[in-house]
C-alpha positions in Angstrom: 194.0 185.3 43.8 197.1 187.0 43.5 199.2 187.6 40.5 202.0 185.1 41.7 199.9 182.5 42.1 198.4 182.4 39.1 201.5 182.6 36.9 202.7 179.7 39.0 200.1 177.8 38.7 199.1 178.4 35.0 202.2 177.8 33.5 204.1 174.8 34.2 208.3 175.8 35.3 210.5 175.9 31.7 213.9 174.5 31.4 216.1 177.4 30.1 217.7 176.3 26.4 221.2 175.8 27.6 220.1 173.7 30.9 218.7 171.1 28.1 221.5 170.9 26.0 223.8 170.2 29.1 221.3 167.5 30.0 221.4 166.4 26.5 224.8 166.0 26.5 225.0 164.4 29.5 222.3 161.6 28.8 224.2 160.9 25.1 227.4 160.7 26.8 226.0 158.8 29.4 224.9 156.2 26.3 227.8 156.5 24.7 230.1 155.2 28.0 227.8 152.4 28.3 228.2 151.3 24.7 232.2 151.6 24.3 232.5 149.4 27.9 230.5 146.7 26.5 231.7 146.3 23.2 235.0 146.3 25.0 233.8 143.8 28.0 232.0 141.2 25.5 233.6 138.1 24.2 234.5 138.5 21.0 233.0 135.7 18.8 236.1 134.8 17.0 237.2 131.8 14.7 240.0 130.4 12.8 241.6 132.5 10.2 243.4 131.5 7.1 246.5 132.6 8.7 245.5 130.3 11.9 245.1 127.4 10.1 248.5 127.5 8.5 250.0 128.4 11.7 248.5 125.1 12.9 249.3 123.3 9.7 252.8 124.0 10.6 252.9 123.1 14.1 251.8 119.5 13.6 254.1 119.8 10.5 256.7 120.7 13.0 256.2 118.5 15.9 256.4 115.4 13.8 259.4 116.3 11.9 261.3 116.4 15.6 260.1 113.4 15.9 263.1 110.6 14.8 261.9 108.8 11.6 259.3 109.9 10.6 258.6 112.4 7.6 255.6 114.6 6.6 254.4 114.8 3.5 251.3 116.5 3.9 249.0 118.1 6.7 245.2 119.7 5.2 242.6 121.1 7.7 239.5 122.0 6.6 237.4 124.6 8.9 234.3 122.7 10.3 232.8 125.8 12.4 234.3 129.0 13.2 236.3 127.6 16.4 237.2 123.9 15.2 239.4 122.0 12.5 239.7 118.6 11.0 242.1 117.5 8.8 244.5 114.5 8.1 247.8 114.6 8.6 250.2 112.1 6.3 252.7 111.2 7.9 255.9 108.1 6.3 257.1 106.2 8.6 260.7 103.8 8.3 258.2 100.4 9.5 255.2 101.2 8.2 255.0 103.5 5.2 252.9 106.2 4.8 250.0 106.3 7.6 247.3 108.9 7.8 246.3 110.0 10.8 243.1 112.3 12.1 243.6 115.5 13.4 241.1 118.4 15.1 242.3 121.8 16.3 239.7 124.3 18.4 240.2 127.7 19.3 240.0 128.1 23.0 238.3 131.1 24.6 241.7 133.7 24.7 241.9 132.7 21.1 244.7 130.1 21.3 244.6 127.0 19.0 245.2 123.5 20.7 245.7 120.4 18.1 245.8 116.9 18.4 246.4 114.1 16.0 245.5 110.3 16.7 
């Protein structure tokens, strides 16, 4: 055999030092991409906040109170997950005093509260 056949065929071909850290790099950057898009792309499990509630505390306040007659005196919701409220909203009326009624708030996909009372 020749001399060029047996080095090639002893010893398997070498990746030079710096060829490896540029494919390194590449595969770690590679991961990193892929991580950053999907932390941006998932949903983001997300629930009421203290500051939600009271935003929707005062919205019911506030759409009674246009209402003609009728005062609030109190509205309470109580977080029952992380995406829905209940609470009771009290409510005096001219006719018939003060009345209590039921309310639930959920938080919809965007991250918007919707509320209704019955």
């Amino acid at each position: 055999m020749s001399d060029i056949q047996s080095r090639t065929m002893g010893n398997p071909p070498r990746m030079r030092p710096v060829y490896l850290a540029i494919a390194v790099v590449v595969v770690l950057s590679a991961i990193g991409v892929g991580y950053a898009y999907s932390w941006t792309q998932a949903p983001v499990a997300r629930g009421f906040t203290a500051a939600d509630i009271a935003k929707v505390e005062q919205s019911i306040k506030t759409e009674f109170a246009r209402r003609s007659g009728l005062n609030v005196e109190s509205v309470k919701m109580v977080k029952e997950s992380p995406a829905r409220l209940t609470g009771i909203a009290k409510i005096r009326t001219p006719s018939l005093g003060t009345v209590e009624k039921a309310c639930e708030a959920t938080l919809s996909d965007r991250g918007f509260p919707t509320w209704q009372c019955n």
